[in-house]
ZATI-236374 format. One line per field, with one value per residue (C-alpha): residue number from 1; z negated, x, y. Coordinates in steps of 0.2 Angstrom, whole numbers. Layout:
BEGIN
resi = NUM, ...
w = Z, ...
u = X, ...
v = Y, ...
% end
This chain:
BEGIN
resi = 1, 2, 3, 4, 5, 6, 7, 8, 9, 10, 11, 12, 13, 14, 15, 16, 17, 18, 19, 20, 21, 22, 23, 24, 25, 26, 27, 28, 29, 30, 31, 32, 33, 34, 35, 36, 37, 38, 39, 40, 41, 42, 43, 44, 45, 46, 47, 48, 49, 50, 51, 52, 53, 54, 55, 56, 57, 58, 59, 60, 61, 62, 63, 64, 65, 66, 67, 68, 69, 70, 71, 72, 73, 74, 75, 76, 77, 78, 79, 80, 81, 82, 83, 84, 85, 86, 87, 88, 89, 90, 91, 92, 93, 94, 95, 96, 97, 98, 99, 100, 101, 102, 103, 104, 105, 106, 107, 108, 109, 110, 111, 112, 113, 114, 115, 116, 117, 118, 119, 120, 121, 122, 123, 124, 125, 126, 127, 128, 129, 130, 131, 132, 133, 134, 135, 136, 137, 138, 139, 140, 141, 142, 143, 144, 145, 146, 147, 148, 149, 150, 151, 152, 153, 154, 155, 156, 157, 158, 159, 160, 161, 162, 163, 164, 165, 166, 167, 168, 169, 170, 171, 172, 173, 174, 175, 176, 177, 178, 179, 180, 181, 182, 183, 184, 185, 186, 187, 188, 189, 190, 191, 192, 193, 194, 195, 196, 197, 198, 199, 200, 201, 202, 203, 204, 205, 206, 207, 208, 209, 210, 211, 212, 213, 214, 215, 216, 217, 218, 219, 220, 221, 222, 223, 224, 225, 226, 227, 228, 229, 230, 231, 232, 233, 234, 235, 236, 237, 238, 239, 240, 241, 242, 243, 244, 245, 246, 247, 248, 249, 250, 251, 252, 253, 254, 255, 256, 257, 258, 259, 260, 261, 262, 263, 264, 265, 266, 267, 268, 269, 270, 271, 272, 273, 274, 275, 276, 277, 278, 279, 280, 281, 282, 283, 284, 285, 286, 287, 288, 289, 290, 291, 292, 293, 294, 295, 296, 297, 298, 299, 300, 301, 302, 303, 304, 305, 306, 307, 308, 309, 310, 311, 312, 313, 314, 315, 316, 317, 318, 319, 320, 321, 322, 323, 324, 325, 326, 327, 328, 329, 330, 331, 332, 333, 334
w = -477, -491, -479, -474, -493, -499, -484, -488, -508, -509, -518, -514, -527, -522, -531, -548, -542, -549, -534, -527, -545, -545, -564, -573, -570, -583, -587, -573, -586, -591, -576, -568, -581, -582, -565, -568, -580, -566, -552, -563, -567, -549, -547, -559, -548, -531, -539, -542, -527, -517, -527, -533, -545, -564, -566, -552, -558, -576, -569, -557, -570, -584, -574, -575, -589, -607, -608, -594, -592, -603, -588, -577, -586, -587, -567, -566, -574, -565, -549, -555, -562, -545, -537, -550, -545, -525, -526, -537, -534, -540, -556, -569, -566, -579, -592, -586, -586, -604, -610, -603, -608, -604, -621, -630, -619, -624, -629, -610, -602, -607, -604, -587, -585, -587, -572, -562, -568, -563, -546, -544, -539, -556, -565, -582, -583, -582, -594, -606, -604, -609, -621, -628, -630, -636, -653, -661, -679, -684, -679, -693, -688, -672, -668, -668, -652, -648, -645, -631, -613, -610, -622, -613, -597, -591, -591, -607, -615, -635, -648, -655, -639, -628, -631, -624, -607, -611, -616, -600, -592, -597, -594, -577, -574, -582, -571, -555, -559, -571, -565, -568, -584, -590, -583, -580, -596, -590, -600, -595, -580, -586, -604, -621, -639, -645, -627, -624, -640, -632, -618, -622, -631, -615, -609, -623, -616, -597, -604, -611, -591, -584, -595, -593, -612, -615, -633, -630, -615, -624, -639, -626, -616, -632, -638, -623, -629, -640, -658, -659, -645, -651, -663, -651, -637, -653, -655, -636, -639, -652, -645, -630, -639, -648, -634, -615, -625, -615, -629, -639, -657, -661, -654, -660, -675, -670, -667, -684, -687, -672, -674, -688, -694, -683, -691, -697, -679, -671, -683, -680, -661, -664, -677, -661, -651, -663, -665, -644, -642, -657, -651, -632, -641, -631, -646, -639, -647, -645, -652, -668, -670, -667, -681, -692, -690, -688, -697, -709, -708, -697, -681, -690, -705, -695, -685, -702, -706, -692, -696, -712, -708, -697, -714, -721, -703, -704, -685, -691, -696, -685, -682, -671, -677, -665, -675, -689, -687, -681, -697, -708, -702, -702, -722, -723, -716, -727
u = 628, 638, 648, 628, 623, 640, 634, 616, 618, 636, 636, 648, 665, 663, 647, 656, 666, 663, 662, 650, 638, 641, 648, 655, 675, 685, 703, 713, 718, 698, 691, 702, 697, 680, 680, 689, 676, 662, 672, 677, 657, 653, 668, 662, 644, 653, 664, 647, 637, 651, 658, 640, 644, 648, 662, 668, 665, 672, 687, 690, 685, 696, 712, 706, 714, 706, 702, 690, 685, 669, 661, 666, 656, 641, 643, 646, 628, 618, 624, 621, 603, 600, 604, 592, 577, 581, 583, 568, 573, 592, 587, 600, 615, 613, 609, 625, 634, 630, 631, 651, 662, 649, 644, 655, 649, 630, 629, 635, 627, 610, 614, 620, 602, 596, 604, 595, 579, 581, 583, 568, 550, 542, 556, 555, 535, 538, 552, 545, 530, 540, 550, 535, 529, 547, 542, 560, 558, 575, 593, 607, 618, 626, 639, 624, 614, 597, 597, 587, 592, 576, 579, 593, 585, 576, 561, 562, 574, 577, 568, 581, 597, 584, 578, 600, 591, 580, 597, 605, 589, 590, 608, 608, 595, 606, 620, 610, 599, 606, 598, 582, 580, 598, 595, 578, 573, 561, 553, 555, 542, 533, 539, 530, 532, 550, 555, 556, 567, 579, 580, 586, 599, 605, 602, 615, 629, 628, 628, 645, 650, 642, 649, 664, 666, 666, 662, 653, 645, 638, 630, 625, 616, 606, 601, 590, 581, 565, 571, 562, 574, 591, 594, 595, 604, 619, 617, 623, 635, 643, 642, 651, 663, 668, 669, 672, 682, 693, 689, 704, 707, 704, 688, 684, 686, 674, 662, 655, 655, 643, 632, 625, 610, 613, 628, 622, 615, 632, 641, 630, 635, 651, 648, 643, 654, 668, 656, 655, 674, 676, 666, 674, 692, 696, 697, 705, 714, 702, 689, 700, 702, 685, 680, 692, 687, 669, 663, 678, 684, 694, 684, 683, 675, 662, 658, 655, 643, 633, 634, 630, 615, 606, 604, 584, 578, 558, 555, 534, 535, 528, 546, 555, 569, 581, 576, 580, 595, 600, 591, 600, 618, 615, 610, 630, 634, 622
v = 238, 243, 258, 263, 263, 277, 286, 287, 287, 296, 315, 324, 330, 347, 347, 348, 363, 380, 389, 379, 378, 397, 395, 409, 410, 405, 402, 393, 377, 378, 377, 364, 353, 354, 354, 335, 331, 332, 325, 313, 309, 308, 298, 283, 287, 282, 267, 261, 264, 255, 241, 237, 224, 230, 220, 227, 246, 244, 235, 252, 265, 257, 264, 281, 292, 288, 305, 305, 290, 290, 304, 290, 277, 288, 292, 274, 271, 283, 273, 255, 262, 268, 251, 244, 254, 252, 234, 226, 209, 213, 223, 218, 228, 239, 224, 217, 233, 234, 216, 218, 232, 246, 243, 254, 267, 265, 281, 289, 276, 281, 300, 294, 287, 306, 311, 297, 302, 320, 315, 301, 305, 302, 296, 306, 303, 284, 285, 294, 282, 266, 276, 278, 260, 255, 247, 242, 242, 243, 246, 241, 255, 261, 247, 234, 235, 227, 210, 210, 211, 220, 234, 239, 245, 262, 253, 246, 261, 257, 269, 277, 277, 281, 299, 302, 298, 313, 324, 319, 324, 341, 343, 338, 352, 365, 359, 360, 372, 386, 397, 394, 383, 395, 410, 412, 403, 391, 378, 360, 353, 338, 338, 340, 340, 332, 328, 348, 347, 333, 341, 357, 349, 342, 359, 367, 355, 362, 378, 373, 370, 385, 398, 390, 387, 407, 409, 427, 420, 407, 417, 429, 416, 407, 423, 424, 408, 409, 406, 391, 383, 388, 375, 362, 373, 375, 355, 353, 364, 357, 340, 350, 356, 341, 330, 337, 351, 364, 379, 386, 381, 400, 400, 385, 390, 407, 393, 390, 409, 412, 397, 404, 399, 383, 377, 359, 355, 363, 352, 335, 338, 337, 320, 313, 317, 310, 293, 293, 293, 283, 270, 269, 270, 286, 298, 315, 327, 340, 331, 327, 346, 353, 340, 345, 364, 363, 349, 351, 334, 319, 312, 297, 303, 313, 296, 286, 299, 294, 277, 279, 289, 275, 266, 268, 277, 274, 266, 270, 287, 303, 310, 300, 289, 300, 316, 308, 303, 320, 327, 317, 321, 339, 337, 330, 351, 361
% end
């Protein structure tokens, strides 16, 4: 059973490949390593699929270098996520996933989700259903996580982590499918109001893997989008930049510079990007300098303004908590 079930389930590594995505050619050392970052991804998504147990998958995913090895938890989730949904009476692997060391990778797990629902019959109507319906009132700040199991799921996804499903969403889809929602400007199918928004935020990290973290191609490619879109495609970026990396510092630094007028939501990228590392103890090099250039300051400092930022989100109020957070840590980069 378990050899049918990697056969039936199992994607392919050459599906990260740049030749096979039809991504724009970059520098050798570039490429090759965010080539390794999707391999690496669908790597956590096969551990997952063949060990089946979360233990099992974090105790497998924890020997593969730090750098990485957050990709390989959000792989890891899109696989146990899958599980869930084809074993109803076996649903809790993704609970368990979290309760255990999956926790410090809350953040990636939930984008990981995104991936799953891209690929299910109805899964991003359902989601964005519950999401809808999630009442949490409060969230103390980003190192405390809901209580409840049943917050923790993709059917009962948390107020505020859960919209990163929608990111992952919409990064998957640029991934897969650049050439219509990056090349062809499409709007997201079955998306409205502040999910559109989420989504291209997602979108804006792909684009980061397609162009093969080309600044010009980069610029070049958002400017295509309606103005009211490129925020969010900056705020991918950033988040991009910060934590896959593979841009030199001298470009990096260019960044800012081309951003403009989206430099606060290019900087609140990287802020999380520093808080995600942070938070899983494998804070990168590259991460530490895009902070310190973009957001002009340590990783650590970025991170705390995220934290801080949780504190006095209104859980009743039209704009969702998610967008405020965001809002709030963009004010910090004004």
């Amino acid at each position: 059973m378990d050899k049918l079930r990697q056969t039936l389930l199992s994607i392919s590594l050459e599906e990260a490949t740049f030749a096979k995505r039809g991504f724009q050619e970059t520098n050798a050392k570039t490429q090759q390593h965010l080539e390794t970052i999707g391999k690496t991804f669908l790597q956590g998504y096969q551990t997952a699929i063949a060990f089946n147990d979360p233990s099992g998958v974090i105790a497998q995913i924890n020997q593969i270098e730090a750098e990485y090895r957050g990709f390989a938890f959000e792989g890891a989730a899109m696989g146990l996520a899958l599980l869930d949904r084809l074993t109803p009476w076996n649903s809790r692997r993704i609970e368990q996933y979290l309760i255990d060391e999956g926790q410090n990778h809350i953040y990636m797990t939930y984008v990981g989700i995104g991936w799953l629902l891209a690929r299910l019959p109805g899964g991003i109507q359902s989601y964005l259903t519950e999401l809808e319906k999630a009442q949490v009132r409060s969230l103390g700040n980003w190192d405390i996580c809901p209580t409840s199991p049943h917050s923790l799921t993709p059917s009962h996804p948390h107020s505020l982590l859960g919209w990163l499903s929608i990111d992952g969403y919409g990064f998957h889809q640029g991934y897969f499918h650049w050439r219509d929602y990056i090349q062809g400007i499409k709007p997201p199918k079955n998306l409205s109001g502040y999910s559109c928004r989420v989504f291209d935020q997602g979108l804006g990290r792909s684009l980061w893997f397609v162009k093969g973290a080309d600044l010009n191609a980069i610029q070049q490619a958002i400017a295509q989008f309606q103005p009211h879109r490129r925020a969010d495609l900056w705020s991918g970026i950033g988040l991009a930049c910060g934590y896959a990396g593979g841009m030199e510092n001298h470009a990096i630094a260019s960044l800012k510079e081309a951003a403009k007028p989206y430099y606060p939501e290019l900087a609140q990228g990287v802020a999380f990007a520093a808080k995600t590392r942070i938070r899983a103890g494998n804070l990168t090099e590259h991460t530490e300098i895009a902070a310190q250039i973009l957001c002009g300051m340590s990783a650590q400092q970025a991170a705390d303004i995220t934290d801080d930022t949780l504190t006095g989100l209104s859980y009743g109020e039209t704009v969702p908590v998610y967008e405020q957070w965001r809002q709030g840590i963009q004010k910090h980069f004004i």
